[in-house]
N, C-alpha and C positions, 0 to 999 in steps of 0.2 A: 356322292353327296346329293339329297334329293334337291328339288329346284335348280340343277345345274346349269339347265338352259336359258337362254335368251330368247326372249318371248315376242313378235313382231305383232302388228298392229296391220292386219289385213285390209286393201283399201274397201274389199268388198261385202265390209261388216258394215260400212256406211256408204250403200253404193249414190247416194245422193247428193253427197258431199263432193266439194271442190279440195282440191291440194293442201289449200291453210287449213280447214277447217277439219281433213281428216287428221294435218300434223296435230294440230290443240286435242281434237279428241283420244288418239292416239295416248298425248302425253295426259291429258287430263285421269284418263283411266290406268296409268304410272306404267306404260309398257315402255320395256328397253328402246323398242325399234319399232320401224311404222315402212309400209309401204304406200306406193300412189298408183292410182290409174292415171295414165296420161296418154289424155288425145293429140298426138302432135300435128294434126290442122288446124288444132284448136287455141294450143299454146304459145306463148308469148314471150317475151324476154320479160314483161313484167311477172307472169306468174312466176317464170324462175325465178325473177329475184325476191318477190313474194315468199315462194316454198326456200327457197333457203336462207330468208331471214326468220322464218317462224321456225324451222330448224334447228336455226343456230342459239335460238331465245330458249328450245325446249330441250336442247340437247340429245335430242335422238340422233339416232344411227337410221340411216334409209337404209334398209335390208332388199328389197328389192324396187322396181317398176314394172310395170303390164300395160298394155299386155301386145308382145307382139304375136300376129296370127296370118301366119306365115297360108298364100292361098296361091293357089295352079298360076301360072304366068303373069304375074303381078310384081309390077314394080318395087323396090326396096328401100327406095329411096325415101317413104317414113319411116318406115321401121330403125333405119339408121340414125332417122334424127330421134328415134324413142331411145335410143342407145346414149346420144350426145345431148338428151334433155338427163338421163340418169348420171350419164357422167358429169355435167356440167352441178350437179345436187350432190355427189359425193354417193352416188348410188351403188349398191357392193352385185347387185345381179340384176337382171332384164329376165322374166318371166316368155315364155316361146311355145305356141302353137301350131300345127299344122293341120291344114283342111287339103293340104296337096295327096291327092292318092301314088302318089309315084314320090314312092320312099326314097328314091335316085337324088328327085328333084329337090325332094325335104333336105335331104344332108348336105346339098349341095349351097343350098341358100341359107341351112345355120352355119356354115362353113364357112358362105361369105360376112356373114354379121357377125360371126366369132372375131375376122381378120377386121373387120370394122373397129370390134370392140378393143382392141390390142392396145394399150397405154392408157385405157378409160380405167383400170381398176374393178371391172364388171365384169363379170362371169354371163357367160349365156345359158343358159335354166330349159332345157325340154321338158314342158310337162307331159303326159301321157294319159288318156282318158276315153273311152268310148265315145266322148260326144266329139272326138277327135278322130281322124286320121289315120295318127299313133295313138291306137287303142289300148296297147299294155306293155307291160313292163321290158318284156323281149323286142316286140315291136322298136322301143326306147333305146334301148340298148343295140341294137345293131344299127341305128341310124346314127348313133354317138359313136361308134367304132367307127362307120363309114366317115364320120364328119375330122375323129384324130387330129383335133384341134386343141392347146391346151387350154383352152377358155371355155372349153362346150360342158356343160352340167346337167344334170338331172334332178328331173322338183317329181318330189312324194308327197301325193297327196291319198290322206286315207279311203275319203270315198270311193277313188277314181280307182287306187289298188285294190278295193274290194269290189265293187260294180266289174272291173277288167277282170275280176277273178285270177288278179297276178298275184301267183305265191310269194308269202312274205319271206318264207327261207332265200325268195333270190331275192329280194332287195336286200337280205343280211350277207349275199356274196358281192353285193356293190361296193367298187372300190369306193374308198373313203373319201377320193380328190374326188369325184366324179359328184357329191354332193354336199355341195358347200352350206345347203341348209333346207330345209322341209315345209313343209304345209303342216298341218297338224287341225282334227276338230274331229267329232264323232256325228252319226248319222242314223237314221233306220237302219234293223237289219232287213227289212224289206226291200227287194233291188225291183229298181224301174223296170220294166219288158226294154230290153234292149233295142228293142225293132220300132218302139215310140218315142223318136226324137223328143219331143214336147214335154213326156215325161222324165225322160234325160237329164233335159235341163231344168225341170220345177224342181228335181231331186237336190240338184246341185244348187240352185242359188235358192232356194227357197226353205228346206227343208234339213240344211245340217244343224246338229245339236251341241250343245257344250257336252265338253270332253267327259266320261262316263258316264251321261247320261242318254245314250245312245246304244244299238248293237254292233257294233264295230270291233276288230280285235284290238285295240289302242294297245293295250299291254303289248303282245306279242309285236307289232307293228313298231311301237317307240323302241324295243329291245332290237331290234332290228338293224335300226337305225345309227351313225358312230356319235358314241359317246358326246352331253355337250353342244349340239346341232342347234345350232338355233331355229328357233320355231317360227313361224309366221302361222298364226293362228285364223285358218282361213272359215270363218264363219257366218258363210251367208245363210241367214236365218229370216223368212218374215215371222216367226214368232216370237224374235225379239227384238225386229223394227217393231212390232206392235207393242209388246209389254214394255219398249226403253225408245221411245222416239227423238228422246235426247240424246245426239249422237255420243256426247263427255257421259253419259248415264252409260248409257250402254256399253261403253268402251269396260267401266269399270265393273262391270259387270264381266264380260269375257274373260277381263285379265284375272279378277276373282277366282273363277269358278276354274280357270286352265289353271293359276298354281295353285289351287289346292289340290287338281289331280296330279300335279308333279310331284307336289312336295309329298302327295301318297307311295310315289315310285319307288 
């Protein structure tokens, strides 16, 4: 059935935005699910109960939180409270990065935050990306084998599997538990030089595009993917901070243009 998916509402479509204000946009623009950025040095008992009264008003679903980023001998002890600010929202996953070059260390410390997360109802999410660490798909997958947690998951993101040049026939032998739901958006087919950090990242948060209006395999990529998957539609664009500065404008604009390419699938 086309449109089958559930569609989330990326915090980093409106990276300027506070918790309320991404919930209202989120819902303004009619997406199922919405995710948040949350600083926990930053956050409060009031903002929780802020984000879970605009929640409970808009009736979203929190699909995930971000971002934890997981770095070489560094304390854990935010990251845990990023875990127990999503649980305490009703959050279904926590987004996870690693800058540690010792793959050992990485599995080791989603290992501990998976056990963290045990009776939160959150899955733990490794994304995978060049401007990361864990640069691609394999990379991803053997530090989730080492972690043999059942809470540890993996987040596909289109740019990041085309930039890593990870074949999409192996994300189509990923077990299905293993991703409880996706990133989704299209891009240049132009890939940054891998060797300019700088350029890395204007790719990624500057420069993704609504879905088929970009060079990306989205088709082959969403077939890939199991059936269903809810989407979190990660669209960080300034060329649509620019043409939609209203974050409700813009939202509704995203959610537009993504189910009309589903509903072509």
């Amino acid at each position: 059935m086309a449109n089958r998916n559930r569609i989330s509402f990326a915090s980093g479509i409106v990276p300027d935005s506070g918790p309320v204000e991404t919930i209202r946009a989120a819902a303004t623009g009619g997406f199922d699910a919405t995710g948040l950025w949350v600083e926990p040095e930053h956050w409060t008992e009031t903002t929780t109960r802020d984000a879970r009264a605009a929640l409970a008003d808009t009736g979203l679903e929190l699909l995930d939180v971000e971002v934890i980023w997981i770095k070489p001998g560094e304390d854990l002890k935010l990251h845990k409270r990023t875990i127990d600010i999503g649980a305490a929202l009703g959050a279904k996953n926590v987004l996870c990065v690693s800058s540690d070059p010792d793959m050992g260390a990485t599995a080791a410390r989603l290992a501990e935050l998976c056990t963290h997360a045990e009776g939160s109802g959150m899955r733990v999410a490794l994304e995978f990306g060049i401007f990361t660490e864990v640069k691609n798909l394999a990379m991803a997958m053997a530090v989730l084998d080492a972690v043999a947690h059942p809470l540890r998951a993996l987040l596909i993101d289109p740019i990041h599997v085309d930039r890593s040049l990870s074949p999409i026939a192996d994300i189509a032998k990923v077990p299905p538990e293993l991703l409880p739901y996706a990133q989704f958006c299209d891009a240049p087919a132009t890939r940054p030089d891998p060797a300019d950090f700088g350029a890395i990242i204007t790719d990624a948060i500057d420069l993704r595009e609504q879905c088929g209006e970009g060079g990306l395999p989205l088709d082959a990529l969403y077939k890939a993917l199991p059936p269903g998957i809810p989407l979190s539609i990660e669209l960080r664009s300034k060329a649509l901070r620019d043409a939609y500065p209203d974050a409700g404008e813009r939202a509704k604009a995203v959610a537009a243009a993504t189910r009309r390419w589903l509903a072509a699938r």
